[in-house]
PyMOL Python script that loads the backbone (N, CA, C, O; Angstrom):
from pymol import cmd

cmd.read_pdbstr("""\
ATOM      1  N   UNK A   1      34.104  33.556 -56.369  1.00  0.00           N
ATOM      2  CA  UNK A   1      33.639  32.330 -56.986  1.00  0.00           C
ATOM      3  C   UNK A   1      32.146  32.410 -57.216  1.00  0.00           C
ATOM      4  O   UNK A   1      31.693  32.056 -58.304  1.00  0.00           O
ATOM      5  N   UNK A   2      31.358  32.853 -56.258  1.00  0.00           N
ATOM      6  CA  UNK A   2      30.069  32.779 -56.578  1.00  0.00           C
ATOM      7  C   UNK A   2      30.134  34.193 -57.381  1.00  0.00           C
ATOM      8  O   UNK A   2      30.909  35.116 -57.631  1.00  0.00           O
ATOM      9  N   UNK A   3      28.449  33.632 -57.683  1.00  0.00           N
ATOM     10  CA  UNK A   3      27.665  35.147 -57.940  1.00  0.00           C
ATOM     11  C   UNK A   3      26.140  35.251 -57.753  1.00  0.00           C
ATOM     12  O   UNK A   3      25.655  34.693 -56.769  1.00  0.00           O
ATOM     13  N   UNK A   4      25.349  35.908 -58.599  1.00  0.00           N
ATOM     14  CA  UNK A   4      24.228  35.716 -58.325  1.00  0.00           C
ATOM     15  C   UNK A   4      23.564  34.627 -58.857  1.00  0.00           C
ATOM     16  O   UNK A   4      24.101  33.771 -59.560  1.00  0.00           O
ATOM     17  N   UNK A   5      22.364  34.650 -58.518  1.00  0.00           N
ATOM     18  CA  UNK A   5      21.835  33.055 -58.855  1.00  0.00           C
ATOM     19  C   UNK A   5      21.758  33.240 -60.516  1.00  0.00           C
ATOM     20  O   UNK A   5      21.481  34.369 -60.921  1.00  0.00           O
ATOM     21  N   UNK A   6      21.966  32.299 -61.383  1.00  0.00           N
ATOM     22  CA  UNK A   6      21.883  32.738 -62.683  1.00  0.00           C
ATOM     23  C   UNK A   6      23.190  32.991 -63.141  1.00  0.00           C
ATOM     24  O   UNK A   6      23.572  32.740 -64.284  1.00  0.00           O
ATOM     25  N   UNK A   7      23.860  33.476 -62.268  1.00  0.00           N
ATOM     26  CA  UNK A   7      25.117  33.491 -63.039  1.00  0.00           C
ATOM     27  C   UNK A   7      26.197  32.914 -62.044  1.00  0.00           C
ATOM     28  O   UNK A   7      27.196  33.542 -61.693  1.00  0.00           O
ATOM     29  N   UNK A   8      25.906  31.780 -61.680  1.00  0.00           N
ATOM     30  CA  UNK A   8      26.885  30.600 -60.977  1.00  0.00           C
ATOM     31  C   UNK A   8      28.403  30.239 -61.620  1.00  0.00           C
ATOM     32  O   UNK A   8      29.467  30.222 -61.001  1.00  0.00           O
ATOM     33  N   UNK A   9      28.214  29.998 -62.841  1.00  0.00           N
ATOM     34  CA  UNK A   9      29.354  29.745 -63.767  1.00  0.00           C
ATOM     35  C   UNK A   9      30.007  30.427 -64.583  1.00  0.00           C
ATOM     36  O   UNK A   9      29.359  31.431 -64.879  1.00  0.00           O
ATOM     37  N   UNK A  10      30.788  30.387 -64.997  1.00  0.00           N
ATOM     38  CA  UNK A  10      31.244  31.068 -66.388  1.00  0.00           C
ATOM     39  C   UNK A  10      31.515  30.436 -68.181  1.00  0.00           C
ATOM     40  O   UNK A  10      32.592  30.498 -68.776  1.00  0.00           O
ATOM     41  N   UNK A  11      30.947  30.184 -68.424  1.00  0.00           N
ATOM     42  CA  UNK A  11      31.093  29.962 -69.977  1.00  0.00           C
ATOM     43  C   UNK A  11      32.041  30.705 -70.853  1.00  0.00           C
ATOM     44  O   UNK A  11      32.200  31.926 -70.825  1.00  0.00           O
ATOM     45  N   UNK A  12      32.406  30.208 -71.314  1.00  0.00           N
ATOM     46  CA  UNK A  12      33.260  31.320 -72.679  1.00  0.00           C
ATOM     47  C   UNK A  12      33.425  30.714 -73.797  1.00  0.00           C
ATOM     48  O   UNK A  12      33.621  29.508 -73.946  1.00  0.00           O
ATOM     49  N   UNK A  13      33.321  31.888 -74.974  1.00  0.00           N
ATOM     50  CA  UNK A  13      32.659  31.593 -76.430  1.00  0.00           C
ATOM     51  C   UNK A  13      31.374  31.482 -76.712  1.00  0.00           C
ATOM     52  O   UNK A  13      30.943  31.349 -77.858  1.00  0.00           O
ATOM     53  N   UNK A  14      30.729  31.527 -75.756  1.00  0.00           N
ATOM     54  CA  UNK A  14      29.473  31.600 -76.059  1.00  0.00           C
ATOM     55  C   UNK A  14      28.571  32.924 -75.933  1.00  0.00           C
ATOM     56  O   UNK A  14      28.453  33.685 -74.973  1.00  0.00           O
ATOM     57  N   UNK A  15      27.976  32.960 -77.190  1.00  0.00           N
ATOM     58  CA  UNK A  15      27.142  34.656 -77.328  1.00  0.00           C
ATOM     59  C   UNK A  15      25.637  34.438 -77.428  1.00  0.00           C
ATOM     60  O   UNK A  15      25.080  33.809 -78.327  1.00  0.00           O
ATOM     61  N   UNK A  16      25.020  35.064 -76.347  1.00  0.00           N
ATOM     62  CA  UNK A  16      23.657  34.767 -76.420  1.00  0.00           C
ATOM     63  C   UNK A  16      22.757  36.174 -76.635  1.00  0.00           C
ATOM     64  O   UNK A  16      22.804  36.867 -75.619  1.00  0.00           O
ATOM     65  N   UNK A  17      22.332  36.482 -77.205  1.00  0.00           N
ATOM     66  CA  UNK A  17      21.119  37.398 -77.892  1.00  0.00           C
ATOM     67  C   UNK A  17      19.499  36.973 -76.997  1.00  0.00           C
ATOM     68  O   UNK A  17      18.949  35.969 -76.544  1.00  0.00           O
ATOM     69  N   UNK A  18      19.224  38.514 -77.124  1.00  0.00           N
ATOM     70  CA  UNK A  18      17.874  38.186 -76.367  1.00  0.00           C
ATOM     71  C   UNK A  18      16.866  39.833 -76.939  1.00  0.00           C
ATOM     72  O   UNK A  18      17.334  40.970 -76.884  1.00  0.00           O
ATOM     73  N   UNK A  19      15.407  39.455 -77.462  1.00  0.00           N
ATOM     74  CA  UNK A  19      14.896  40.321 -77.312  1.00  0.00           C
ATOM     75  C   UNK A  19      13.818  40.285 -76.411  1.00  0.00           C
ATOM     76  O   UNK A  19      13.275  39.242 -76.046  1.00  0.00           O
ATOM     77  N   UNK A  20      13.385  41.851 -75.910  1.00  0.00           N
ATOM     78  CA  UNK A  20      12.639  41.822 -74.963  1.00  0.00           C
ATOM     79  C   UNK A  20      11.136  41.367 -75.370  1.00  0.00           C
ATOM     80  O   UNK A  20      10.913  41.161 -76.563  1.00  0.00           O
ATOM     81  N   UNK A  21      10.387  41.250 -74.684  1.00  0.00           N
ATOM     82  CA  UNK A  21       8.990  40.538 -74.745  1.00  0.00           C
ATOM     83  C   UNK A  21       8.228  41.597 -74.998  1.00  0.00           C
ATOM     84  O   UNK A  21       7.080  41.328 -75.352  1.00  0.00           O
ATOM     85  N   UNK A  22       8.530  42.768 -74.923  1.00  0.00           N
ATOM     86  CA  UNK A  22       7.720  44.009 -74.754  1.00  0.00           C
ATOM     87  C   UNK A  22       8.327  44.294 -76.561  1.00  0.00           C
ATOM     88  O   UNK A  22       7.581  44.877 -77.348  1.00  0.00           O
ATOM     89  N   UNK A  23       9.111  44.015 -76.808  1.00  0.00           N
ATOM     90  CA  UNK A  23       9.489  44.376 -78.286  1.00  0.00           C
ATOM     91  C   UNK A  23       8.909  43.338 -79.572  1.00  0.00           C
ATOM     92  O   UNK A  23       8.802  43.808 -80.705  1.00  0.00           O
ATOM     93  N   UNK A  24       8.626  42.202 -79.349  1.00  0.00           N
ATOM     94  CA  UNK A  24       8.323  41.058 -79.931  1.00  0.00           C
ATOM     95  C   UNK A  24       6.754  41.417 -80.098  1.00  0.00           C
ATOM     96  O   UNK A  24       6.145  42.078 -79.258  1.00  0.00           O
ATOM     97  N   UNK A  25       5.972  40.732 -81.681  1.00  0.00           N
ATOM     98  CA  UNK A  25       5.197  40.928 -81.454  1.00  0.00           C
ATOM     99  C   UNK A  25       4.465  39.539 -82.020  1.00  0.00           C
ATOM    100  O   UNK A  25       4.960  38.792 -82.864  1.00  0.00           O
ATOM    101  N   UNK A  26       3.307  39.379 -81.433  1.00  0.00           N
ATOM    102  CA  UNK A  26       2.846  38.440 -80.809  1.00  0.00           C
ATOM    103  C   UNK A  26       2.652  37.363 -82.104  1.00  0.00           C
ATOM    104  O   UNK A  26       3.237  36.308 -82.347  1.00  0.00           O
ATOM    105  N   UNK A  27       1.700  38.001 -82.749  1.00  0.00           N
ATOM    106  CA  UNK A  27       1.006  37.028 -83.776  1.00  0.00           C
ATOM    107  C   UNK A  27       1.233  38.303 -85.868  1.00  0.00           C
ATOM    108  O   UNK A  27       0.349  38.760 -86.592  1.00  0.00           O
ATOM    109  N   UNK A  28       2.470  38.350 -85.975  1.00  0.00           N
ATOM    110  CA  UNK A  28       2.926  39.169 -86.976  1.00  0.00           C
ATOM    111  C   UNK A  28       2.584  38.315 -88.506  1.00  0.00           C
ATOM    112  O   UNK A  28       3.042  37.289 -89.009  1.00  0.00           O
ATOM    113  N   UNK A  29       1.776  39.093 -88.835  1.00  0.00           N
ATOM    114  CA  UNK A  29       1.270  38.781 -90.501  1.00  0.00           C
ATOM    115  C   UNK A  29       0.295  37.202 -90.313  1.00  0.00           C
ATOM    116  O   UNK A  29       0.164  36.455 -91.283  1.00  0.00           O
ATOM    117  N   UNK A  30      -0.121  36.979 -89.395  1.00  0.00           N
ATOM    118  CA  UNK A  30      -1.031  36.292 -88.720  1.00  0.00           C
ATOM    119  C   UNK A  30      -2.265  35.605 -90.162  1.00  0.00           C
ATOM    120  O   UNK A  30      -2.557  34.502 -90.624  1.00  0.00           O
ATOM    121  N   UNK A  31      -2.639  37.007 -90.395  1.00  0.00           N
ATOM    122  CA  UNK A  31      -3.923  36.985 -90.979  1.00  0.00           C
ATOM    123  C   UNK A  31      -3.736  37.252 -92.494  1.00  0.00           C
ATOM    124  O   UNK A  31      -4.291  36.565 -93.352  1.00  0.00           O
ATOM    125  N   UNK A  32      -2.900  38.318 -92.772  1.00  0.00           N
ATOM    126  CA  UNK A  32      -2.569  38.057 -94.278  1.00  0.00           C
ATOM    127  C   UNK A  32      -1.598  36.953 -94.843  1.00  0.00           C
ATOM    128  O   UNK A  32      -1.500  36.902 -96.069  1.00  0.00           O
ATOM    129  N   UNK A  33      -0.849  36.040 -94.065  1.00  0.00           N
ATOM    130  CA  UNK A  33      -0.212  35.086 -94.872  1.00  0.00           C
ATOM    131  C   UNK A  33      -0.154  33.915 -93.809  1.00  0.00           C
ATOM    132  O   UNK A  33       0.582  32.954 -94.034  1.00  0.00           O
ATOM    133  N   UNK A  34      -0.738  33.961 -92.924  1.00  0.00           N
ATOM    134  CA  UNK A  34      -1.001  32.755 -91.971  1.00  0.00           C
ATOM    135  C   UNK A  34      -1.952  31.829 -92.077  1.00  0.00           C
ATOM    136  O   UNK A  34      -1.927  30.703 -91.580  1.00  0.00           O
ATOM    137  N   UNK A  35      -2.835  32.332 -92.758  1.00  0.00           N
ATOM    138  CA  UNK A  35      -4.034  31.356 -93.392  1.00  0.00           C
ATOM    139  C   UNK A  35      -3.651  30.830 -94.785  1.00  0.00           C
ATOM    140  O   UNK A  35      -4.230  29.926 -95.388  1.00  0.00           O
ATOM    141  N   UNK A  36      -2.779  31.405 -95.127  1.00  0.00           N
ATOM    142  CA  UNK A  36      -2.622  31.047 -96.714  1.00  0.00           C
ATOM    143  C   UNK A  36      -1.400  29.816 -96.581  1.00  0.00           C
ATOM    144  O   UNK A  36      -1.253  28.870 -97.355  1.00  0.00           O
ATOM    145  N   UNK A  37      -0.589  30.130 -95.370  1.00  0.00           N
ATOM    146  CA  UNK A  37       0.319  29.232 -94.896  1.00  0.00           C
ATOM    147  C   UNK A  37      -0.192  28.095 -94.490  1.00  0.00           C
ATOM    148  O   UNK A  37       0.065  27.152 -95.239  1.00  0.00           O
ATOM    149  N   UNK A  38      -0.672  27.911 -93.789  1.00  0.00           N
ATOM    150  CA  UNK A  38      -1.656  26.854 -93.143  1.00  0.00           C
ATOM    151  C   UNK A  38      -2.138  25.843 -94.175  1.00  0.00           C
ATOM    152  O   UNK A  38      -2.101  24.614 -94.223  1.00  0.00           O
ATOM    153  N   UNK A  39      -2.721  27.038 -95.191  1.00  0.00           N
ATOM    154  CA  UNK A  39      -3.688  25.874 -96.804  1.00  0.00           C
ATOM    155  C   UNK A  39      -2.582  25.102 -97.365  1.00  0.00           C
ATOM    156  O   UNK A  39      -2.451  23.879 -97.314  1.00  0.00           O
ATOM    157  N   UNK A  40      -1.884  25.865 -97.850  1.00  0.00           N
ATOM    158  CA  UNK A  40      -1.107  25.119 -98.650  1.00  0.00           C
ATOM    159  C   UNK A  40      -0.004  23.719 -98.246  1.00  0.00           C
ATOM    160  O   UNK A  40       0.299  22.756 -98.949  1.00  0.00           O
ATOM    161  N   UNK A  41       0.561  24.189 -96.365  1.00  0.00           N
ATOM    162  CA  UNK A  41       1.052  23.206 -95.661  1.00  0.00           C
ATOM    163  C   UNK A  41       0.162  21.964 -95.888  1.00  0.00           C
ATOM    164  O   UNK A  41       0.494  21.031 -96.619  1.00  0.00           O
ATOM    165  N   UNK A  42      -1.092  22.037 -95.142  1.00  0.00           N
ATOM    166  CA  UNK A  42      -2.087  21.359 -95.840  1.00  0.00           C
ATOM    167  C   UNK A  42      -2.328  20.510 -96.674  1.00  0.00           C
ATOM    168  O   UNK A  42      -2.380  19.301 -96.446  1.00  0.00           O
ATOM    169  N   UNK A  43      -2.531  21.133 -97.906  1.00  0.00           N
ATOM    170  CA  UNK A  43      -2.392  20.813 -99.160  1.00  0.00           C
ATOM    171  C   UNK A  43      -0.952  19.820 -99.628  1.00  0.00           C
ATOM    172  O   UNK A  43      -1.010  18.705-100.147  1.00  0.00           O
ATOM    173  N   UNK A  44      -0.028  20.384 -99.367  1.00  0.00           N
ATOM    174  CA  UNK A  44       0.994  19.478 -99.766  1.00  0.00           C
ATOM    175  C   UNK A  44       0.964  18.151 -99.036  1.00  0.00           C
ATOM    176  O   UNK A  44       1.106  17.082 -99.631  1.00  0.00           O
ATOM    177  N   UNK A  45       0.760  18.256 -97.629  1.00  0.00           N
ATOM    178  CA  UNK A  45       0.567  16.847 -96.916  1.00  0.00           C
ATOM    179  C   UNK A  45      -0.463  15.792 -96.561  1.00  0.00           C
ATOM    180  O   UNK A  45      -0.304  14.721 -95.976  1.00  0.00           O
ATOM    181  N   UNK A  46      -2.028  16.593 -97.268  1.00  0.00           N
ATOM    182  CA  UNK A  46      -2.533  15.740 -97.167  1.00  0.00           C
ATOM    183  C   UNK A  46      -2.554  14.221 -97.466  1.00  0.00           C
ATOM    184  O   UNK A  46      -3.001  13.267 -96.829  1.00  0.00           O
ATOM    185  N   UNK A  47      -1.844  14.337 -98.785  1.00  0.00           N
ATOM    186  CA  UNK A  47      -1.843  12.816 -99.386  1.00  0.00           C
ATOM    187  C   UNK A  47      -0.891  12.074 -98.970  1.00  0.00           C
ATOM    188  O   UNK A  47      -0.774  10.882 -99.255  1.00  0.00           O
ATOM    189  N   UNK A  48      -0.362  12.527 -98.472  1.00  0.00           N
ATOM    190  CA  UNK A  48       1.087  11.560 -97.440  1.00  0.00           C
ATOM    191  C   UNK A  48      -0.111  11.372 -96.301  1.00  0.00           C
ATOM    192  O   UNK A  48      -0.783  10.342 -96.348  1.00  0.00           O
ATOM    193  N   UNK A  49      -0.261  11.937 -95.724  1.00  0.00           N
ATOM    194  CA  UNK A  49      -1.088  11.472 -94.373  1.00  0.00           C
ATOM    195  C   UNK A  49      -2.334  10.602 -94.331  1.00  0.00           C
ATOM    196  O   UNK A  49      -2.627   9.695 -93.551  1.00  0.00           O
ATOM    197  N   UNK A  50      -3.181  11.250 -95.662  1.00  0.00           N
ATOM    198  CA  UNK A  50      -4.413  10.665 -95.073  1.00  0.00           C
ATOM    199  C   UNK A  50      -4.795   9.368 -95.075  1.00  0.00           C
ATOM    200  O   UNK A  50      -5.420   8.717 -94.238  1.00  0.00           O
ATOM    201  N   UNK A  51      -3.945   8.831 -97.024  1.00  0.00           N
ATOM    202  CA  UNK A  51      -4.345   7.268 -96.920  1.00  0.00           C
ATOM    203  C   UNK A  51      -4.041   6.183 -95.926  1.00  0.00           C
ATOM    204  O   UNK A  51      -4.739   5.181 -95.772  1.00  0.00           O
ATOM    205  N   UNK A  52      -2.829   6.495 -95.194  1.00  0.00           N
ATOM    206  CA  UNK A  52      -2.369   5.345 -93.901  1.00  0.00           C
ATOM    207  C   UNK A  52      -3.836   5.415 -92.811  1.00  0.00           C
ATOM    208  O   UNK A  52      -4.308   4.454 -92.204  1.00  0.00           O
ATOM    209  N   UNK A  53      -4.296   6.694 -92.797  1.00  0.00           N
ATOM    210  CA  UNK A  53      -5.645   6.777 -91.790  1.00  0.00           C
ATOM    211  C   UNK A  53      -6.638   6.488 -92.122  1.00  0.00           C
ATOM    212  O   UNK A  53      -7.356   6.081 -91.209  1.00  0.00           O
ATOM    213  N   UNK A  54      -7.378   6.514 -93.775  1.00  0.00           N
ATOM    214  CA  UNK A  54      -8.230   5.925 -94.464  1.00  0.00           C
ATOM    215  C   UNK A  54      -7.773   4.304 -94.285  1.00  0.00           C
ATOM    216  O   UNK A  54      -8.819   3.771 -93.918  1.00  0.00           O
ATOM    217  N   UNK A  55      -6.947   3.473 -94.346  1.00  0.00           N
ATOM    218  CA  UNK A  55      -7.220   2.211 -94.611  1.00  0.00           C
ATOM    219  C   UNK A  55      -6.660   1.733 -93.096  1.00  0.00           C
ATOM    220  O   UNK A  55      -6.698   0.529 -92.843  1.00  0.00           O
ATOM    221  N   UNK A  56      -6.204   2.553 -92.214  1.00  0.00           N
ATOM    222  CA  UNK A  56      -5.935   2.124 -90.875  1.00  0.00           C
ATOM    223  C   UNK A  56      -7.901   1.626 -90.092  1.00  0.00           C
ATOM    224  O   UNK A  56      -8.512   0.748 -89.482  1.00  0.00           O
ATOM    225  N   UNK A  57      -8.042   2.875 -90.688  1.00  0.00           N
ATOM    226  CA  UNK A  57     -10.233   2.558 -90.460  1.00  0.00           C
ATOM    227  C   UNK A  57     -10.730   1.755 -90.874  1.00  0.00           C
ATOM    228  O   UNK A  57     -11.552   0.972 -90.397  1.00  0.00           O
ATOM    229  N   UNK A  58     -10.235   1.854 -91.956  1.00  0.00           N
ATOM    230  CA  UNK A  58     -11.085   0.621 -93.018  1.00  0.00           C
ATOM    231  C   UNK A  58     -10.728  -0.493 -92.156  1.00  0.00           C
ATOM    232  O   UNK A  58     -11.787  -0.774 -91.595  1.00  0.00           O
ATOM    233  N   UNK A  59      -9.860  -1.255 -91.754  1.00  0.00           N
ATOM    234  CA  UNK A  59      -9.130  -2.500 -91.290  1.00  0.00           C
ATOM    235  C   UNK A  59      -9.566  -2.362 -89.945  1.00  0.00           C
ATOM    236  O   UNK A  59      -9.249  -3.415 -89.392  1.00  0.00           O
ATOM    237  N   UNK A  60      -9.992  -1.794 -89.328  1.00  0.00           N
ATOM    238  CA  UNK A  60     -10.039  -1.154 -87.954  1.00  0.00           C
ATOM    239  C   UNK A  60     -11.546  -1.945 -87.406  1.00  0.00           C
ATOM    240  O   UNK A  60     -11.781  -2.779 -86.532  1.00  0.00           O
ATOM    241  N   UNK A  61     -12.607  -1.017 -88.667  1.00  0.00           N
ATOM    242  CA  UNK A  61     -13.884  -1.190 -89.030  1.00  0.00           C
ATOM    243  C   UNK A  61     -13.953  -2.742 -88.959  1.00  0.00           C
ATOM    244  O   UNK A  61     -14.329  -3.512 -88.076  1.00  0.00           O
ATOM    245  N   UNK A  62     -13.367  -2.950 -90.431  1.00  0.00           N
ATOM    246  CA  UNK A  62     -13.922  -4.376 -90.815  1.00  0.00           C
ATOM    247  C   UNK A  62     -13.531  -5.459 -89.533  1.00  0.00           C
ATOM    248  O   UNK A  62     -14.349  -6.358 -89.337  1.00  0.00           O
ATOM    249  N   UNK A  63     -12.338  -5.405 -88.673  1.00  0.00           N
ATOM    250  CA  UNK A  63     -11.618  -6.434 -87.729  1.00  0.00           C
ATOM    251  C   UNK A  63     -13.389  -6.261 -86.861  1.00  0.00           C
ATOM    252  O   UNK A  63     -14.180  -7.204 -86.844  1.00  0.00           O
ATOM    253  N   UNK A  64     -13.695  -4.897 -86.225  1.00  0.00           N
ATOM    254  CA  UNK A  64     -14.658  -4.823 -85.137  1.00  0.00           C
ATOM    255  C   UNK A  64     -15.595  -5.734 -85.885  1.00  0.00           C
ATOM    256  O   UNK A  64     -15.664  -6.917 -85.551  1.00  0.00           O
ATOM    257  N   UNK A  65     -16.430  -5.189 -87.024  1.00  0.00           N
ATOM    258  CA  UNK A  65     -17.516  -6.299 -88.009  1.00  0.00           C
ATOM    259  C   UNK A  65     -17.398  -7.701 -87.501  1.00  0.00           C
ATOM    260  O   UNK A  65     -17.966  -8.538 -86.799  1.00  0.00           O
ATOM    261  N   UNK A  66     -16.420  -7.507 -88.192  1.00  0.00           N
ATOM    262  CA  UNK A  66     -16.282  -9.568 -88.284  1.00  0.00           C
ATOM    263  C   UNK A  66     -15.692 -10.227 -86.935  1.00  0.00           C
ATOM    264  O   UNK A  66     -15.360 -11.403 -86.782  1.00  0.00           O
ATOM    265  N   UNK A  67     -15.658  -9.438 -86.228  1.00  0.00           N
ATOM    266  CA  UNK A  67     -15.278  -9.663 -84.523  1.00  0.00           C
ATOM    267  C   UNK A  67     -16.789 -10.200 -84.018  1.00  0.00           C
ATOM    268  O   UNK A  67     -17.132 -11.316 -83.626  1.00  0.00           O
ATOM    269  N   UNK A  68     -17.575  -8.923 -84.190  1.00  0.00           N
ATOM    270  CA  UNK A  68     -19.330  -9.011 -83.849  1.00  0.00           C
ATOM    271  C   UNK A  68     -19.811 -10.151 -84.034  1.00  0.00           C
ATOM    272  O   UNK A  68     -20.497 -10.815 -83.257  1.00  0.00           O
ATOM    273  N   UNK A  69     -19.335 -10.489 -85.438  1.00  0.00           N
ATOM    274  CA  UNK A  69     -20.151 -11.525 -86.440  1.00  0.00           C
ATOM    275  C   UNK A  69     -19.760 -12.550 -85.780  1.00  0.00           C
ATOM    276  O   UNK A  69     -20.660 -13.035 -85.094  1.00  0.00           O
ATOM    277  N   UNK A  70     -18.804 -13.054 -85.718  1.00  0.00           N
ATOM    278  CA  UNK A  70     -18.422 -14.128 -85.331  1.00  0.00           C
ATOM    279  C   UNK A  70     -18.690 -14.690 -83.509  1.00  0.00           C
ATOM    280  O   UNK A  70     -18.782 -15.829 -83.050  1.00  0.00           O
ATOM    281  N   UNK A  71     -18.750 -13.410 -82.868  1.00  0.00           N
ATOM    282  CA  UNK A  71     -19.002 -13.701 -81.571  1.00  0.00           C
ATOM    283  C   UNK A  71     -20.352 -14.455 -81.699  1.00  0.00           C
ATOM    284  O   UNK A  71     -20.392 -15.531 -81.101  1.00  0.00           O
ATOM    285  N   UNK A  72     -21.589 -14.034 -82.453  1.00  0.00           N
ATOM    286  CA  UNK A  72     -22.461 -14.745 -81.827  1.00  0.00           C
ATOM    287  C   UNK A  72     -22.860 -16.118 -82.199  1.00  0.00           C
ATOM    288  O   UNK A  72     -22.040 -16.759 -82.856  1.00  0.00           O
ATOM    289  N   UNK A  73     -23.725 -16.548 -81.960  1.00  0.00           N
ATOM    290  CA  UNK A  73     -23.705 -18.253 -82.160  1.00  0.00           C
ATOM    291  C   UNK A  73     -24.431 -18.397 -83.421  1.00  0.00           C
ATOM    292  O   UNK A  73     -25.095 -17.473 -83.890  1.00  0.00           O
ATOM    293  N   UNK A  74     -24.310 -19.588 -83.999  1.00  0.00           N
ATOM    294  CA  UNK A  74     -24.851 -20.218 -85.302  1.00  0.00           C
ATOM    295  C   UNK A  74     -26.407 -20.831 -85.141  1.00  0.00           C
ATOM    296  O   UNK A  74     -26.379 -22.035 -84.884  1.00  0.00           O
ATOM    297  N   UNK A  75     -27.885 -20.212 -85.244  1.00  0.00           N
ATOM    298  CA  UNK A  75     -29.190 -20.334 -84.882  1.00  0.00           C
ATOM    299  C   UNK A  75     -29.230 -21.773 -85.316  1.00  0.00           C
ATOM    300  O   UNK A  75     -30.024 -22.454 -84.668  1.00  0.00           O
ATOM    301  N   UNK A  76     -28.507 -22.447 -86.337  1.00  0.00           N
ATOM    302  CA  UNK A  76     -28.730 -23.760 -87.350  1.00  0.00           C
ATOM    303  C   UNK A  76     -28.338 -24.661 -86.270  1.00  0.00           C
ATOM    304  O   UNK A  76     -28.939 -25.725 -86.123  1.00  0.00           O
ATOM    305  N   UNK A  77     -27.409 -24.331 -85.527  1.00  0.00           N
ATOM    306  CA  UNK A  77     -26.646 -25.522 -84.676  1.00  0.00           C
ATOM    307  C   UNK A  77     -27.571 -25.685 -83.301  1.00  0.00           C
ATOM    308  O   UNK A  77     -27.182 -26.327 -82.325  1.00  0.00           O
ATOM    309  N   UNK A  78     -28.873 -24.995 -83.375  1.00  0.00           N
ATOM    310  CA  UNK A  78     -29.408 -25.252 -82.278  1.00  0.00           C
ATOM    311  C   UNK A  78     -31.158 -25.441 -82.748  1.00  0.00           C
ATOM    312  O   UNK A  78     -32.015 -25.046 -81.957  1.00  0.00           O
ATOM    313  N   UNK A  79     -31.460 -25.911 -83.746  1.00  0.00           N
ATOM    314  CA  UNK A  79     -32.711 -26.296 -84.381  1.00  0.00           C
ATOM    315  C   UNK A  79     -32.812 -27.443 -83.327  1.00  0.00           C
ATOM    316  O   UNK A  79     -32.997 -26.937 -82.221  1.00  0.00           O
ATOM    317  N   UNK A  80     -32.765 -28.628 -83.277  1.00  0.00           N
ATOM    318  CA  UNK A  80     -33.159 -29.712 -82.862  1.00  0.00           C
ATOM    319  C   UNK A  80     -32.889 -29.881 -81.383  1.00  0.00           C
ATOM    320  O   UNK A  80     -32.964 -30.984 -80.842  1.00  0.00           O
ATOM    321  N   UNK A  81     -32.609 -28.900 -80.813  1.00  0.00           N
ATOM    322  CA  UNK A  81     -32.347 -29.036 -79.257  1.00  0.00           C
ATOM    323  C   UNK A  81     -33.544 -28.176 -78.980  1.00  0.00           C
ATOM    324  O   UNK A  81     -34.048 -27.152 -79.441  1.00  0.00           O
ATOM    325  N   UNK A  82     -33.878 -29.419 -77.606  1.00  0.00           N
ATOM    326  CA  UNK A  82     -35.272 -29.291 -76.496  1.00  0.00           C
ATOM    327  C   UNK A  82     -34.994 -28.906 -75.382  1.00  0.00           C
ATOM    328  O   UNK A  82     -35.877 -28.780 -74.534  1.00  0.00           O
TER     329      UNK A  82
END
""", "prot")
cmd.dss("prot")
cmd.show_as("cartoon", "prot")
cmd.util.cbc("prot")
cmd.orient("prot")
């Protein structure tokens, strides 16, 4: 019934593949098409992404502004007080 650790159970139908770590290599075509990958990913998504973050700031900005503004007091409402 038992076995070794790792192989406690038995499965069936199932085929699992494995390469070694010593065979794999690390960072493949990295530099000739990994930068070019990167731009163009990029490129296609900037405009989906950026405007929700451009006007998320904008609104962000202006709320802090007019937060400021409004916190402090009105100089007019205190002319005639001694």
């Amino acid at each position: 019934m038992g076995g070794h650790f790792g192989n406690l159970e038995r499965i069936r139908h199932v085929i699992t593949y494995s390469l070694s770590p010593f065979e794999q290599r690390a960072f493949p075509n990295y530099f000739s098409k990994g930068i070019l990958n990167v731009w163009r990913r990029f490129s296609t998504q900037v405009l989906r992404v950026a405007p929700p973050f451009v006007i998320a700031y904008v609104v962000y900005s202006w709320g802090t502004q007019e937060f400021e503004r409004l916190k402090r007091k009105n100089p007019a409402d205190y002319e005639n007080d001694e």
